[in-house]
N, C-alpha and C positions, 0 to 999 in steps of 0.2 A: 734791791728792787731790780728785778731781772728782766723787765717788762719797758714798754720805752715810756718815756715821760707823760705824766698829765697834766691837762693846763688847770692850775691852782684856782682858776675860775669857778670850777666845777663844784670843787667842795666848797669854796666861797659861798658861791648859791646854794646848797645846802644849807647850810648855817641858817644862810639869811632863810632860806623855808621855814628851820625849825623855829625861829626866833619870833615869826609871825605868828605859831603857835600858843607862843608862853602866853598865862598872865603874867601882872606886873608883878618886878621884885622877885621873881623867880632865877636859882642856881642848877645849872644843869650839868652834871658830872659825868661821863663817857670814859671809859680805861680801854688799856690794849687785852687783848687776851696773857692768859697764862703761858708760861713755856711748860707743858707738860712731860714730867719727871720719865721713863720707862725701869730701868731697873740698873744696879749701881751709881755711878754716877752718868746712868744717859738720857740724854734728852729727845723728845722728841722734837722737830723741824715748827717753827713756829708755824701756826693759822692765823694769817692777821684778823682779829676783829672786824667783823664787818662794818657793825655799826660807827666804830673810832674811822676807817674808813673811809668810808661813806661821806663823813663827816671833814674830814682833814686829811685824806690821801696817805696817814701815816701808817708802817708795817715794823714799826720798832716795838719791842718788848718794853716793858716800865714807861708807857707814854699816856697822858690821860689829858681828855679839854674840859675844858670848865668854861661856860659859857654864865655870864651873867648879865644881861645887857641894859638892865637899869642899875648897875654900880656907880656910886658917885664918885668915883676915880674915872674913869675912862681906861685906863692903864691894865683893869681890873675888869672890862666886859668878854674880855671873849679874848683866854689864854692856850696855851698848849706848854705841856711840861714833859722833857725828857731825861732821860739819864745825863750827866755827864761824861763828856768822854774823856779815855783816862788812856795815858800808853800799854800799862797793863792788859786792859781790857779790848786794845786795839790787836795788843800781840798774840792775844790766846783767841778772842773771836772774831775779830774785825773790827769794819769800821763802827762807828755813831753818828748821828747829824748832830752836825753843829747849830748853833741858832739861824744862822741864814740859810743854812740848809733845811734847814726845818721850816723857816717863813717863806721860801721857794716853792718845796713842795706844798703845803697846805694856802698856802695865803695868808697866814693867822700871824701878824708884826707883834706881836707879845710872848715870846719865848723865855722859859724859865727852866732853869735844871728840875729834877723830881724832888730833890731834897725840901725844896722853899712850899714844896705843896700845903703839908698842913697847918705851915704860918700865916699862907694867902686864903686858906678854906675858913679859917676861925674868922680871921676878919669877912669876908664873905657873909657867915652866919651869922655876923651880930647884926646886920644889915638888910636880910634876905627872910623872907615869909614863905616860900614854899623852894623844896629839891626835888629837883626830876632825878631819879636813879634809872640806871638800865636794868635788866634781866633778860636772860630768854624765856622769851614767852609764845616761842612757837607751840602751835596746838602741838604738835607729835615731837615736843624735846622730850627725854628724859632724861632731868634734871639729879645728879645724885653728885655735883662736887662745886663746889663754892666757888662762884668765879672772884675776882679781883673787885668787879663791880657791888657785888652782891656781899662783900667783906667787908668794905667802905663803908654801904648802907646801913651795915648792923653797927659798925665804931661810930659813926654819926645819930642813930636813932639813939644809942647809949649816952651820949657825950650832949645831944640836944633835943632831947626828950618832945619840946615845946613848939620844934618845929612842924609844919604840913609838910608829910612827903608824897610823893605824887608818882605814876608809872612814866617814864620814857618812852617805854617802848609801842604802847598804841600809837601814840605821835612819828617816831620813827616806822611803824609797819605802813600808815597812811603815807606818807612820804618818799618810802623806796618802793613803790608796789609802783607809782608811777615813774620809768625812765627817760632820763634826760635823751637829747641827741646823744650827747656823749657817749653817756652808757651803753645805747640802743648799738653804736659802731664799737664797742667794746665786745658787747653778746654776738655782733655781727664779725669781728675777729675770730673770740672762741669758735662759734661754728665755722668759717673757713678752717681751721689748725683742725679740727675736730674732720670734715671731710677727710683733709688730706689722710690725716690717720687710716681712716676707714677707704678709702680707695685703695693707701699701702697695703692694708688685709685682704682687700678682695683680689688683689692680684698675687698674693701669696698663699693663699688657702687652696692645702690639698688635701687627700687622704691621709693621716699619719700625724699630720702636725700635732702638736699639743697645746692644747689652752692658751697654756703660759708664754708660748712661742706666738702666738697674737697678742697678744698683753704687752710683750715684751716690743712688737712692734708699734703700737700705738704709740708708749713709755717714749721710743725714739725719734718718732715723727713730734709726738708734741714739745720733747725737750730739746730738738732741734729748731724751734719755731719760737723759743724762749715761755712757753706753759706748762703747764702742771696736768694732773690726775682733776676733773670737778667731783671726783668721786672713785669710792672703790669700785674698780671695774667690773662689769659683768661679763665672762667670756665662757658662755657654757653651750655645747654640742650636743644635743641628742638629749633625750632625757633632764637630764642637767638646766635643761632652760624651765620646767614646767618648777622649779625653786624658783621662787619670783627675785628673789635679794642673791641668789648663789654665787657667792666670791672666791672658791674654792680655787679655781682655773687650772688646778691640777689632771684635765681628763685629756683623751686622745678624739682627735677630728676624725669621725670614722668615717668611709665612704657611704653614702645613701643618706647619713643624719643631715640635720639642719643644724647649723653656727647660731645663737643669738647673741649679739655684741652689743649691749649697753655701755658704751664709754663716751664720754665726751671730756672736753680740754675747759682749762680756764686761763685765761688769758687776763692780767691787770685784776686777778680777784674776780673776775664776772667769767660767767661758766656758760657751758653749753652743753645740753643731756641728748645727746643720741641712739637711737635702738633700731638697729637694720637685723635681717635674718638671712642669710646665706646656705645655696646650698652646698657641702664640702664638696663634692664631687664637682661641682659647676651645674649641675641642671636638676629644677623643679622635678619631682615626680609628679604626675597627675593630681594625686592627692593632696601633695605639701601646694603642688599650686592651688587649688578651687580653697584651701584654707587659707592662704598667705592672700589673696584675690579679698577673701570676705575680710579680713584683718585690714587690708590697704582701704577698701570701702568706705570702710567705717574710720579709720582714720580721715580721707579725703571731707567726706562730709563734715566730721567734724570738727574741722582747721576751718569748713565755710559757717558753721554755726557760732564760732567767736566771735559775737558781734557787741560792741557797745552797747549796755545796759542789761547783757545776761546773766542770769544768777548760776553760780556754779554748779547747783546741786542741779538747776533745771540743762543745764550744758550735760551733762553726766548721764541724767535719767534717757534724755533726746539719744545718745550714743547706747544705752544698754537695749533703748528699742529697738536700733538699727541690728545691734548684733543679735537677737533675739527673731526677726526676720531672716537673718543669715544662719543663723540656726537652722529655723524652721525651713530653708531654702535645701541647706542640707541634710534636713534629716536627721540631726542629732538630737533635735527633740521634738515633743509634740507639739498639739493643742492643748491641749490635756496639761502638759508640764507650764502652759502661759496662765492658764485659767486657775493655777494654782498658784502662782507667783504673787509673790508678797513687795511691797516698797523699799523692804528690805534686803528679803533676798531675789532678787528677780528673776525671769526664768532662763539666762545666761548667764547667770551666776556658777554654777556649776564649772564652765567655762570660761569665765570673764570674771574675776570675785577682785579685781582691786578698782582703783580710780582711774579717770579719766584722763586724767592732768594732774599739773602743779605752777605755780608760779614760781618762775627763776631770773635771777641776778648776781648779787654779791654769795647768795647762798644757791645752792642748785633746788633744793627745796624751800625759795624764797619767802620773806613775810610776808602778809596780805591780808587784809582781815578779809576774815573767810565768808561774811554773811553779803561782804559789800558785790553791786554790781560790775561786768568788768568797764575797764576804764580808756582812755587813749594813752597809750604808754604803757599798759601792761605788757610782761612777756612768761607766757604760757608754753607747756606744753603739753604734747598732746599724744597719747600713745595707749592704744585699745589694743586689747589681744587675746588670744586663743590657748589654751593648755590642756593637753591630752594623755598626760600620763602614761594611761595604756597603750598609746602608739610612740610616743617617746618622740614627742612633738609638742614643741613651745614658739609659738610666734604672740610677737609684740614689735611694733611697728610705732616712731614715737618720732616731732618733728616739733620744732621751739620756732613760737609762731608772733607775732607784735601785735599789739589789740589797736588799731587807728578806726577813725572817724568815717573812713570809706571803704573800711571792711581788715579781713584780719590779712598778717603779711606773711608771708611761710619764711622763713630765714636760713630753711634749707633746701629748699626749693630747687637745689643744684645739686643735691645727692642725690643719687642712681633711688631709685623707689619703686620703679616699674619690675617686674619681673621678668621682661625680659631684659630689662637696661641693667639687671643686677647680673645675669649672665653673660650678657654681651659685656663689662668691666670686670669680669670674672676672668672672662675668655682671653682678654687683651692682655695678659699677665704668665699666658703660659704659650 
C-alpha cells in the first residue's frame, strides 16, 4: 500500500450500503483480481480490483469477502479471506497481512486464511436462497479472459445447480457512481499530483524534446507524490493528437506543433483524467488560438450544464450544438452541412466524433448506469474537442468535475486553462 492510510470506516459503510440492497438470505461473493501472467515466468504488477476495494480497502492477491448477513452464525455474516503468510513467500515477494492487519484496514473482525473458503461457502449454501456474483459489466469491457469471480460462479452454478444467482454488479454500479466525502478528497488528491505533473511539462517543453521525455516526466512527479499512471498516457505532438487513443509517445516536439497530454495520476486507487494542449514553442498561432478558444467554450459551458437530474445523452447532444455553432463561426462548415446532420452523426462530427464525458473513480472510465440521471456525488468528466488531420492539429480540452446539489464543482479549477495562462506557465520555465 504505497498510499497513506484509510479510515476502515469508509469501507465499513460500503458494506453496510450494499447490504441494504440484498434480499433476504442472500451470499455475496467479491475476489481480488488476477496477477496477470506476461511471458516466462513474469508477471505483471497487480491492479487491485475495484470492486474488492471499494468494499474492504484490500490490494492483496488471493483475497475475496463473502458477505452474508442473515447467516445464523453471526461469525458467518460478513467475512474476508486471505492468503496465509508463510516465510517463504515473505522471502521471494514480501510481506502479507496478517488477520489484524487485515481487520485494520477493512473493518471486517472475521478473518480467515483462503484455504477454509470452500469449507465456509458449502455451509453458506445449504442455508442461502440467492448468490450475488461480480463480473464486469462495463458497457465498453471487452471481456475475453475469465476473471477469478467469473470461475467461482461457473464451480458453484455446477456444484448447486438449484440455487438463484443474481448480478452484483448493477448493485455495485448504483453505489460507486455516487462518492463518498472521502472518495471525493481522494479524486481531489489525484488531481492536485496530476497538476503538478502537468505544470512540470509546461515548464520543460521545448522544440526537440521527445514524447517519451514528457512521459517520463509525469512517471516522476507522480511516483514522487506516492501514485501511479490512471491510465496509458497520451502524449502526442503535431499530428499525433488527431489518434484519439495514441500511446505510441515515440515522436519529437516540433516547433510551431501543438503538445496534447492526456495523463492523469491515481492516487489510493481513485484517478484523475486530465487533457491540456500546449503550444511547443511557447505561443498560440492565430490559428491554433481561435481553435483551442472554440474548444475551451465548449468545454466551459459544459462543466456549467452538469446539473442534477441531466441525462447524459441530452448533456452530450447540448455540447455537439455548441461545437457546431463554433463551426459555423469558423467557417468549417456550412448551413447546408447542419440541415443535413443526422442524431447520429451530427454536423461536428466530422470534427468532434467521440463523447463528451465519462464517469470516474476507482476506475477512470468509471461504472454508472448509463440511462440514470446525474446525481450529487457524481464525478464526471468533461472534455470536447477538435481534430484536423489536414493541418496536423488535435485539440481536446478535458477537466473532472463533482455533480452537487448547487451546481457542478470543477476539481481542476487551478490548472492554467486560459490561453494565455498556459503561456504565461510556459514562459516561467525558461
Amino acid at each position: 500500500m504505497r498510499h497513506a492510510p484509510i479510515d476502515s470506516q469508509v469501507f465499513t459503510s460500503h458494506r453496510d450500503r450494499l447490504r441494504a440492497l440484498l434480499p433476504p438470505h442472500a451470499v455475496v461473493i467479491v475476489h481480488a483480481a488476477d496477477t496477470v501472467p506476461t511471458s516466462a515466468d513474469g508477471v505483471r504488477p497487480l491492479h487491485p480490483a475495484p470492486d474488492l476495494f471499494y468494499l474492504t480497502g484490500i490490494e492483496q492477491e488471493e483475497s475475496v469477502l463473502v458477505l452474508a448477513p442473515d447467516a445464523t452464525e453471526p461469525s458467518l455474516r460478513e467475512m474476508l479471506f486471505v492468503r496465509q503468510p508463510s516465510e517463504t513467500k515473505a522471502l521471494w515477494d514480501g510481506h502479507s497481512h496478517s488477520k489484524d492487519e487485515a481487520t485494520s484496514i477493512s473493518g471486517i473482525e472475521k478473518i480467515r486464511w483462503i484455504d477454509e473458503l470452500p469449507g465456509v461457502l458449502h455451509r453458506l449454501m445449504c442455508t442461502s436462497d440467492s448468490v450475488f456474483l461480480n463480473a464486469n459489466e462495463h458497457d465498453r469491457a471487452a471481456v475475453e479472459v475469465e476473471s477469478r469471480d467469473e470461475r467461482m460462479g461457473r464451480r458453484l452454478m455446477q456444484r448447486y445447480p438449484l440455487h438463484r444467482y443474481e448480478r452484483l454488479a448493477p448493485l455495485l454500479h448504483r453505489l460507486r457512481a455516487v462518492k463518498s466525502p472521502v472518495e471525493i478528497e481522494l479524486i481531489k488528491r489525484a488531481c492536485a499530483i496530476t497538476k503538478d505533473g502537468f505544470e512540470r511539462v509546461a515548464r520543460m517543453l521545448k522544440p526537440g524534446v521527445g514524447e517519451h521525455e514528457v512521459e517520463a516526466e509525469y512517471l516522476h512527479e507522480f511516483t514522487r507524490q506516492k501514485a501511479k499512471m490512471a491510465y496509458t498516457p497520451i502524449v502526442a505532438s503535431g499530428g499525433h493528437a488527431c489518434v484519439l487513443h495514441y500511446i505510441a509517445n515515440d515522436g519529437e516536439c516540433r516547433d510551431g506543433d501543438l503538445l496534447l497530454v492526456d495523463v492523469g495520476a491515481s492516487y489510493a486507487n481513485y484517478c484523475a483524467d486530465l487533457t491540456r494542449v500546449l503550444p511547443v514553442n511557447g505561443r498560440f498561432s492565430p490559428r491554433q488560438r481561435e481553435l483551442y478558444e472554440a474548444v475551451r467554450r465548449v468545454l466551459v459551458s459544459s462543466i456549467a450544464r452538469a446539473t442534477v437530474g441531466t441525462l447524459h445523452r441530452d448533456w452530450t447532444r447540448a455540447a455537439r450544438d455548441q461545437m457546431t455553432e463554433e463551426l459555423l463561426e469558423l467557417g468549417m462548415i456550412t448551413a447546408e452541412d447542419v440541415a443535413k446532420a443526422t442524431e447520429e452523426k451530427p454536423a461536428c462530427f466530422t470534427f468532434f466524433m467521440h463523447g463528451l464525458g465519462h464517469s470516474m473513480g476507482l476506475d477512470v472510465h468509471d461504472v454508472v448506469p448509463r440511462e440514470q440521471r446525474f446525481e450529487p456525488g457524481w464525478v464526471l468528466t468533461v472534455e470536447p474537442g477538435l481534430y484536423l488531420p489536414e493541418e496536423g492539429i488535435g485539440i481536446r480540452l478535458e477537466n473532472d468535475i463533482l455533480v452537487t446539489e448547487d451546481g457542478p464543482v470543477d476539481l481542476m479549477a487551478d490548472i492554467p486553462l486560459e490561453a494565455d495562462d498556459i503561456e504565461a506557465l510556459m514562459a516561467s520555465g525558461r
